[in-house]
C-alpha positions in Angstrom: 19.2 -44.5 3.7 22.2 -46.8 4.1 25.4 -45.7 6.6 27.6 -43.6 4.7 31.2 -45.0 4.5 34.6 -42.8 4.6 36.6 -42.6 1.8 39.7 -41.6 0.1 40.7 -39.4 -2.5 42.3 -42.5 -4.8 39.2 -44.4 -4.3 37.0 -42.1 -5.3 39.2 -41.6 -8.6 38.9 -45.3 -9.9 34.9 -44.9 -10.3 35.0 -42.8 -13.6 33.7 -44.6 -16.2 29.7 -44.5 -17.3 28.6 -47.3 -15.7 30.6 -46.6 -12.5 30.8 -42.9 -11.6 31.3 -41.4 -8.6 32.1 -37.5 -7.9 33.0 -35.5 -5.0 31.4 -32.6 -3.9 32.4 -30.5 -0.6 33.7 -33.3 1.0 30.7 -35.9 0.1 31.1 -38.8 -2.1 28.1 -39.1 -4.7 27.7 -42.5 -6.7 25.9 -41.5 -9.8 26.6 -44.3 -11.6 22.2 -44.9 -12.3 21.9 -41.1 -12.6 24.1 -40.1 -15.0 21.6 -40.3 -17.9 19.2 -39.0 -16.0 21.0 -35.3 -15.6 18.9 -32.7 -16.0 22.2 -30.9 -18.5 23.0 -34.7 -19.9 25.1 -37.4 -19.3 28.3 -36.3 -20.9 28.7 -33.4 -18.2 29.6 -35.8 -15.7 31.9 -37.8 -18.2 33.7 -35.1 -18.1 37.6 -35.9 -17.2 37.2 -32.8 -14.9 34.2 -34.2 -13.0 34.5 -38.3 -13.0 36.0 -39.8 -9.9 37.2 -36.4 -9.2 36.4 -33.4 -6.7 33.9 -31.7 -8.6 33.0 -29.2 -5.8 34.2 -26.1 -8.0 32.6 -27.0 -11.1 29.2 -27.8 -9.4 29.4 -24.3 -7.8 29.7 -22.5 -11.3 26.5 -24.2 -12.4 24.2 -25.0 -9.1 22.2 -23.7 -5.4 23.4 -25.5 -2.8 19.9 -26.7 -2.7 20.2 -28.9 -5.4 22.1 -31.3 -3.5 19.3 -31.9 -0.6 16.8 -32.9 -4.0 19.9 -35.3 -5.0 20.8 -36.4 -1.2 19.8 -40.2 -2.2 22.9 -40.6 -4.4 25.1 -39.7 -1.3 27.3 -43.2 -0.1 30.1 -41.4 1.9 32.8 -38.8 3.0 36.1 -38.3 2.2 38.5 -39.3 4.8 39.4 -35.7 6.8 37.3 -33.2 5.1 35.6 -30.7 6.5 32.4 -29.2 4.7 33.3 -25.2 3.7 29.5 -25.0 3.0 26.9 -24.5 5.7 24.6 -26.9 5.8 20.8 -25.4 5.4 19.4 -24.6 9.0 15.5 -23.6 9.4 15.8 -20.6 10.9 19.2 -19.7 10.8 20.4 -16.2 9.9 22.5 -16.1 6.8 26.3 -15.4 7.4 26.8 -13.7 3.6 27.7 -9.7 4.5 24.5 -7.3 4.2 22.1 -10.4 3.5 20.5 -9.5 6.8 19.4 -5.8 7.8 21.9 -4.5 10.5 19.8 -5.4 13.7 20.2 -8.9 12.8 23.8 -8.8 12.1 26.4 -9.8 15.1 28.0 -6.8 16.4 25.5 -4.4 15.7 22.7 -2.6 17.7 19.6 -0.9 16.8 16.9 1.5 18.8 13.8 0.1 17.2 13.9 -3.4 18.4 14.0 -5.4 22.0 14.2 -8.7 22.9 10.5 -10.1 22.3 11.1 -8.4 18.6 14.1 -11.0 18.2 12.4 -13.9 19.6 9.8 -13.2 17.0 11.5 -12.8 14.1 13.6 -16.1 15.3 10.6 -18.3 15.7 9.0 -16.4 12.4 11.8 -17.6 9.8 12.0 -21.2 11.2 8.2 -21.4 10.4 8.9 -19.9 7.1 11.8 -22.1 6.7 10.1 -25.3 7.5 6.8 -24.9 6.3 5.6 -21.5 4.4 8.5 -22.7 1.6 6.8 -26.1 1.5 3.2 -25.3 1.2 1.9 -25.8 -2.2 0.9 -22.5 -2.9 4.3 -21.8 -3.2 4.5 -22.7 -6.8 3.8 -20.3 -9.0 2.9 -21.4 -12.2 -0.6 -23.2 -11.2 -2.9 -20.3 -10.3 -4.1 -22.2 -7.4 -5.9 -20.1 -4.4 -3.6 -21.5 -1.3 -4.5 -24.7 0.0 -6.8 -25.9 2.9 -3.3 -27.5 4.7 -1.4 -24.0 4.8 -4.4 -22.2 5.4 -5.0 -24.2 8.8 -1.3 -23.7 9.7 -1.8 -19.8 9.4 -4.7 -19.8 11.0 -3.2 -21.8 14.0 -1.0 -19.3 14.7 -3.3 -16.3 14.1 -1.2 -14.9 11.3 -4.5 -13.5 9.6 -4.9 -10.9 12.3 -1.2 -10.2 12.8 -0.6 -9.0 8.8 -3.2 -6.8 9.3 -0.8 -4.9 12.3 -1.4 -3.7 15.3 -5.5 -3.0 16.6 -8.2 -4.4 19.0 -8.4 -7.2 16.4 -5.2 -8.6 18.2 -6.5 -7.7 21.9 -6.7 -10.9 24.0 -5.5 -13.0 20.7 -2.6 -16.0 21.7 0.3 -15.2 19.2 3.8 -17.2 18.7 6.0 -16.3 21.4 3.9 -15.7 24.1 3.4 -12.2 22.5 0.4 -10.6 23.6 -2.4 -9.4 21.4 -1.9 -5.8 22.9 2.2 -5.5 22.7 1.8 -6.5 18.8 3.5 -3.1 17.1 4.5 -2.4 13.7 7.7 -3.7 13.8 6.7 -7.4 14.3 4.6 -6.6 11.0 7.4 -6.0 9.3 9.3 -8.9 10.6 6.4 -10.9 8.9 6.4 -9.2 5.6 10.8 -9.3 5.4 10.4 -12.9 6.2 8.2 -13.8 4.0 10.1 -11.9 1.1 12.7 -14.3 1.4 11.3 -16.7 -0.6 11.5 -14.9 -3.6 8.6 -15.5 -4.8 6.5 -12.6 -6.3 3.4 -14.1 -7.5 3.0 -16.1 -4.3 3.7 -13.4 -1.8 0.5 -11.7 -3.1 -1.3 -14.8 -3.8 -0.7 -15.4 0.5 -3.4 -13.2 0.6 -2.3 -9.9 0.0 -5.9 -9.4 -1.1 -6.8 -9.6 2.7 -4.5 -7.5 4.0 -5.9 -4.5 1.9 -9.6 -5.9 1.4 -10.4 -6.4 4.9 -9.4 -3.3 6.8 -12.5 -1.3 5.3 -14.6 -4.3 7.1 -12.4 -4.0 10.0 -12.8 -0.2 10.5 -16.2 1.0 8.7 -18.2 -2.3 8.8 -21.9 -2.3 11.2 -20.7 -4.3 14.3 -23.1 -7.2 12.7 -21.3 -7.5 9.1 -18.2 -6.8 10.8 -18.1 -9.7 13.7 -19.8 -12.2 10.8 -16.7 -11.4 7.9 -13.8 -10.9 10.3 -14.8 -14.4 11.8 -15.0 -15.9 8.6 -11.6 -15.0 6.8 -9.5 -15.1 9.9 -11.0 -19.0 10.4 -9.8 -19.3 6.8 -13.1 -20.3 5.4 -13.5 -17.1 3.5 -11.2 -14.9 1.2 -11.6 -11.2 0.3 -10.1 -9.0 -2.0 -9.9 -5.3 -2.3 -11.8 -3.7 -5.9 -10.5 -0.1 -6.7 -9.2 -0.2 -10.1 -11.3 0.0 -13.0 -9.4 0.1 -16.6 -10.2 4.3 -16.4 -9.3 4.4 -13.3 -6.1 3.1 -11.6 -4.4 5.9 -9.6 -7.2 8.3 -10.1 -9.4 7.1 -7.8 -11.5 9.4 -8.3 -12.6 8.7 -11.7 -14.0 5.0 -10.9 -17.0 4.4 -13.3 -18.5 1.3 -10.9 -22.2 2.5 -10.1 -24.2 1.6 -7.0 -27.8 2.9 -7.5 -30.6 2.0 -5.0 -33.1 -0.1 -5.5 -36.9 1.4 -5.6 -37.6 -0.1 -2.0 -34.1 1.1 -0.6 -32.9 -1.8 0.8 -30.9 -2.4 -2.0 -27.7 -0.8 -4.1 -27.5 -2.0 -7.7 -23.8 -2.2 -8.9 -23.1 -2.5 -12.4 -19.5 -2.1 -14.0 -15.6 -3.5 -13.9 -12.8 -3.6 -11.8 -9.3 -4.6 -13.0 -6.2 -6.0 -11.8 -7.5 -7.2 -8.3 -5.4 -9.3 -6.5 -6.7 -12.5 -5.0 -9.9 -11.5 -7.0 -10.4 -15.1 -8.7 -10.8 -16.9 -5.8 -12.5 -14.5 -3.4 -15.7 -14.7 -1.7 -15.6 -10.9 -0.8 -14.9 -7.8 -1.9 -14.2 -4.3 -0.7 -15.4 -2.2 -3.9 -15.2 1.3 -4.4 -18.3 3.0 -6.4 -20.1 5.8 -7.8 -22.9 6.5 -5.8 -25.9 9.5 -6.6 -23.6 12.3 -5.1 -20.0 11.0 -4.6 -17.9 7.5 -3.7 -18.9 4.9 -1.3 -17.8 1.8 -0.7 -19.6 -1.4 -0.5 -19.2 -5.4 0.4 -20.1 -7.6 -2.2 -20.5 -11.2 -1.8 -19.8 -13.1 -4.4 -23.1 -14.4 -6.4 -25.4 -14.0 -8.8 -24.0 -10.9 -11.3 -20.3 -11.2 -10.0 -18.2 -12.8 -12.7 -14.6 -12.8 -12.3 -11.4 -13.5 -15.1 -8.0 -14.2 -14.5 -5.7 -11.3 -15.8 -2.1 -12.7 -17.4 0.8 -10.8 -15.6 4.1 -11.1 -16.2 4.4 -12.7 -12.6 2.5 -15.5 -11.6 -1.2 -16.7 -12.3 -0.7 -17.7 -8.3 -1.6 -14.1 -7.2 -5.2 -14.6 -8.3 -5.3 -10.9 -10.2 -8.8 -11.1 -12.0 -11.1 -8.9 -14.0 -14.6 -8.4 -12.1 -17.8 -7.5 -13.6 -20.7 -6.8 -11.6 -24.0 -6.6 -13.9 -27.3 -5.6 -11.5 -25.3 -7.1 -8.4 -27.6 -6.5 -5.5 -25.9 -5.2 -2.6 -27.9 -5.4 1.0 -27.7 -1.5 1.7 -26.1 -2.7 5.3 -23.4 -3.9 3.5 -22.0 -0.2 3.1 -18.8 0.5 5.0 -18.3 4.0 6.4 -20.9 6.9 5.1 -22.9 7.1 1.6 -20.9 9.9 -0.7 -18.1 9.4 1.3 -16.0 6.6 0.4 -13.0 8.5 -0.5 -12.1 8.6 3.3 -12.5 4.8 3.7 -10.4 4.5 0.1 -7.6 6.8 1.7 -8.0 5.0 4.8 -6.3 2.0 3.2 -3.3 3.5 1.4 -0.5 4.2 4.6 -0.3 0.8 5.8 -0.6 -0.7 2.0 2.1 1.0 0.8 4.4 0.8 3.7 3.5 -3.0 3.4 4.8 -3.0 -0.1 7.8 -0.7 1.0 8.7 -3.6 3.7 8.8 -6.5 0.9 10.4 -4.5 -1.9 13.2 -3.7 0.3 13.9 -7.1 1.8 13.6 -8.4 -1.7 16.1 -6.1 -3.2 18.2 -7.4 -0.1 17.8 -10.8 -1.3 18.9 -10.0 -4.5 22.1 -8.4 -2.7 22.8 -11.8 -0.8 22.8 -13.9 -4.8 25.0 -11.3 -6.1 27.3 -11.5 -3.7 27.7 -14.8 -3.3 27.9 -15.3 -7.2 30.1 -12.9 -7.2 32.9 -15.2 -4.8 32.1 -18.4 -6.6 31.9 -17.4 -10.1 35.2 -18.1 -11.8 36.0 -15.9 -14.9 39.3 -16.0 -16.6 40.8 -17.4 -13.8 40.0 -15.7 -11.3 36.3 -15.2 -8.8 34.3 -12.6 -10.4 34.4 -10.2 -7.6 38.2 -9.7 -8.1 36.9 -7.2 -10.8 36.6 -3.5 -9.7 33.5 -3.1 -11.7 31.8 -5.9 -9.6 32.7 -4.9 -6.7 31.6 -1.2 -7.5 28.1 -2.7 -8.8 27.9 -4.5 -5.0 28.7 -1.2 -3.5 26.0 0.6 -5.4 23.4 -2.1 -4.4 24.3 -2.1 -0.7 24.2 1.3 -0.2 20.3 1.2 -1.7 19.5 -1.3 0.7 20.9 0.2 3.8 19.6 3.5 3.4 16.5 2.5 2.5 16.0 -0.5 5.7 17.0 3.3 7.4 14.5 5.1 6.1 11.8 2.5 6.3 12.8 2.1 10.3 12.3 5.3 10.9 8.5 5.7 9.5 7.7 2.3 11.1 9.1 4.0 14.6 7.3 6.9 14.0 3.9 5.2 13.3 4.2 3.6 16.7 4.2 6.7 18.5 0.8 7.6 15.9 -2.5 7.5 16.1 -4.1 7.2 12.2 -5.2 10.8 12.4 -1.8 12.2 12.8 -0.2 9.1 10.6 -2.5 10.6 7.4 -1.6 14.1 8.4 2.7 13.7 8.7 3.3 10.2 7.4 1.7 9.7 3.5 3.3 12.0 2.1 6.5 10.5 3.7 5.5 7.2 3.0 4.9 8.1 -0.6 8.0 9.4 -1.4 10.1 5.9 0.6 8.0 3.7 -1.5 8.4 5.4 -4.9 12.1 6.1 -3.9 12.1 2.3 -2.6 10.7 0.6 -5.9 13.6 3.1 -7.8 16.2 1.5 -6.1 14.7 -1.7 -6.8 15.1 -1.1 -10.6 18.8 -0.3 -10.2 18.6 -3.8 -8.1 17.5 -6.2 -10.7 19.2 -4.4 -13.3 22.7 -4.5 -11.8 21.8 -7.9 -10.4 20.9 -9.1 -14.4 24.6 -7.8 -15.6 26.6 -9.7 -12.7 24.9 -13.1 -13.3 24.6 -12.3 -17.2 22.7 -15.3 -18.8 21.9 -16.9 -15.3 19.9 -13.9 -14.6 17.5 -14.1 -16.9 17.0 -18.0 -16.6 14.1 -19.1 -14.5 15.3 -22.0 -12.8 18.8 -22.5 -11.1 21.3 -20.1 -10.0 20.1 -16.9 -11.4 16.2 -17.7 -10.5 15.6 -15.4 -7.7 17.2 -12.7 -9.8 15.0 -13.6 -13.0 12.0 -13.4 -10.8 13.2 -10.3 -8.9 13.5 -8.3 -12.4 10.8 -9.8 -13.9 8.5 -8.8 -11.3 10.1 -5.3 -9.9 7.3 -3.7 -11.5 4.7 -4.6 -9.6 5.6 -2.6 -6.6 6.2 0.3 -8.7 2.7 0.7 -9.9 0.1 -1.3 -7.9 -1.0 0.9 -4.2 0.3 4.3 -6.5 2.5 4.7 -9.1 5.5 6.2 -8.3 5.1 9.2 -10.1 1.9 9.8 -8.6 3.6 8.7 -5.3 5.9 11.4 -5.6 3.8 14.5 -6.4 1.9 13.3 -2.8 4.9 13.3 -1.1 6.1 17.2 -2.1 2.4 18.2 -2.0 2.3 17.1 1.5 5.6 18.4 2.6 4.5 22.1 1.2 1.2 22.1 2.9 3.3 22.6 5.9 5.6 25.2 4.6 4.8 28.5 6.4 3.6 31.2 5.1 6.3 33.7 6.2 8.7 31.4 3.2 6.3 32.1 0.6 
């Protein structure tokens, strides 16, 4: 790239005609003289009197991300005598200066109880790798249905991220993690750093298509598996050179778990289970190897590993997200299932199916409300830069009420969800199932409401931007598109709900009835 050059104002100004056009934007002096033509909104935008040989760094605002000018960096031949940049240039890893774009622990001036210094150092070193590589990896895109690739499933491994999203356990004991963090001081906390972080990207399909299927398919392994299955599976998809998926949901059976129709009948020499039936929406499920699956065995629910084979046939589902999540259709037809491969007891796989649902949903509280947060950080900054009528946007009351709204949601609920996470450090499962689901139910359900309001509100302040899937308004198109996913999959929220009071009145003593 050659040396850029300083200029002035006036000699910017005489290079505004087709052939010879040049444009300033914050400061820098773009010749897009070649490029013109080849603008994505046509040519006679930058013909414009308003934008040829002129400063153009209002107008660009109104119609583009920052980002836009990194992809366009090559057309860059100067400066403009004096200037300084108003815009921040893009720093891996930096935390974002917009007001309530980061949680109040990360924001300058404020404290919090929950996390030290090594939580800090974490999250720091976390969102530079995000930054610099998780955006970059190919499985980012998410309109190709693609399984992640072998390149960003080394980097994961290398830094042991399998284990760590699947929080704190023995499974992290005498592990090397980032930071110099040890294995054994791994809490729930720097799980949710990981799950915020990777929110940021804004991209729904591809946060569950970075193997969410793992983090709920592999626990029943982790915890229920024979030491044998357990040692040769756990090796296999932390390494990277296996995937596994978790298969509840039948088409009669989504939140009632209890109805799932999947049968596991033993074979006549007992060494065997034959499986035969469907599961549905099953994330990761078209490119796993494994999966956890729920069935109906002689006198209740068990739960099974199946290996992908002969009798397992698996179709991708069309969401309104992203084909990059993997969600399949399964059927197994006379799948035979090694009888070691059951995890937990025979008849009583509803305990290794409820075993599973704290730490998903408080997983999927952690993402939906960082993502509503990011949604909070466009709107706002819209908001300033968006001229209407002459003046920014957020010089109207109703703006600045809708902001308010949206704020408040994500405040309370970062509160909320702190709390919970504290309180599951200081719990063992036992006592997590027995004062946390119900609790947990009702932050998620309450979580994913506020996420509505969120996109909605979000939709109305960026108006046709917001519902466009590239450019300004694209995190917000994705972010409303995709809301509903959280509000259904690990528990819908009315079902969420119910668990919460149901809980709560279990405990209610019998001297207030």
């Amino acid at each position: 790239m050659p040396e850029l050059r300083t200029f002035t104002v006036e000699e910017v100004a005489k290079h505004n005609k087709k052939d010879d056009l040049w444009i300033i934007v914050d400061g820098t002096v773009y010749d897009l003289s070649n490029f013109a033509e080849l603008h994505p909104g046509g040519g006679v935008v930058l013909y414009d009197e308003d934008v040829a040989g002129k400063d153009s760094t209002e107008v660009f605002y109104q119609l583009h991300r920052h980002e836009v000018l990194d992809k366009y960096k090559r057309y860059a031949i100067g400066h403009i005598e004096g200037h300084k940049p108003t815009v921040r240039p893009f720093v891996p890893g930096a935390l974002s200066d917009v007001p309530y774009a980061e949680p109040t622990w990360l924001t300058p001036a404020y404290s919090s109880p929950y996390y030290n210094e090594g939580h800090r150092k974490f999250q720091k070193w976390f969102r530079e790798f995000c930054d610099k590589e998780a955006c970059r990896l190919d499985s980012c895109s998410p309109e190709d249905g693609k399984r992640i690739s072998d390149e960003c499933m080394k980097k994961i491994t290398d830094i042991n991220l399998h284990r760590m999203r699947l929080g704190p356990g023995k499974h992290l004991h005498g592990q090397v993690l980032p930071t110099g963090l040890k294995g054994e001081d791994f809490d729930y906390f720097h799980e949710l750093i990981i799950n915020q972080e990777l929110c940021r990207m804004s991209t729904r399909g591809f946060q569950d298509g970075f193997l969410g299927g793992m983090v709920i398919g592999l626990p029943p392994v982790l915890n229920f598996a024979r030491p044998e299955l357990k040692e040769k599976i756990c090796n296999e998809v932390f390494s990277g050179k296996k995937f596994i998926s978790l298969a509840i949901s039948e088409a009669f059976a989504g939140s009632d778990v209890a109805g799932l129709r999947c049968t596991a009948t033993k074979s006549e020499c007992g060494k065997f289970y034959i499986v035969n039936g469907t599961k549905k929406w099953i994330t990761n499920g078209t490119f796993s190897d494994y999966f956890s699956t729920g069935v109906r065995t002689d006198a209740g629910l068990s739960m099974l590993l199946i290996e992908r084979g002969d009798g397992v046939e698996t179709k991708p589902i069309k969401t309104s997200y992203s084909p990059t999540a993997g969600t399949a259709y399964i059927i197994f037809e006379d799948v035979k299932v090694p009888v070691e491969n059951l995890l937990g007891e025979e008849n009583k796989g509803l305990q290794v199916i409820l075993s599973n649902f704290n730490h998903e949903r408080w997983v999927m509280v952690t993402a939906a409300v960082r993502g509503a947060r990011t949604i909070v950080e466009e709107c706002i900054k819209w908001a300033v830069q968006r001229k209407v009528f002459g003046k920014p946007l957020v010089s109207q009351a109703v703006i600045r009420n809708k902001l308010a709204a949206m704020i408040s949601l994500c405040e309370s609920h970062q509160a909320w969800l702190e709390n919970v996470t504290y309180q599951m450090t200081k719990m063992n499962y036992k006592q997590q199932s027995k004062y946390l689901a119900g609790q947990i139910g009702l932050l998620k359900a309450s979580a994913t409401r506020a996420s509505h309001f969120i996109a909605d509100q979000a939709v109305q302040i960026l108006g046709g931007r917001g519902i466009t899937k590239t450019g300004m308004g694209s995190k917000v198109e994705n972010f409303a598109r995709t809301v509903k996913f959280d509000a259904i999959l690990g528990g819908s929220e009315e079902v969420l709900m119910d668990l919460g009071v149901r809980q709560a009145l279990r405990n209610l003593p019998a001297s207030k009835m």
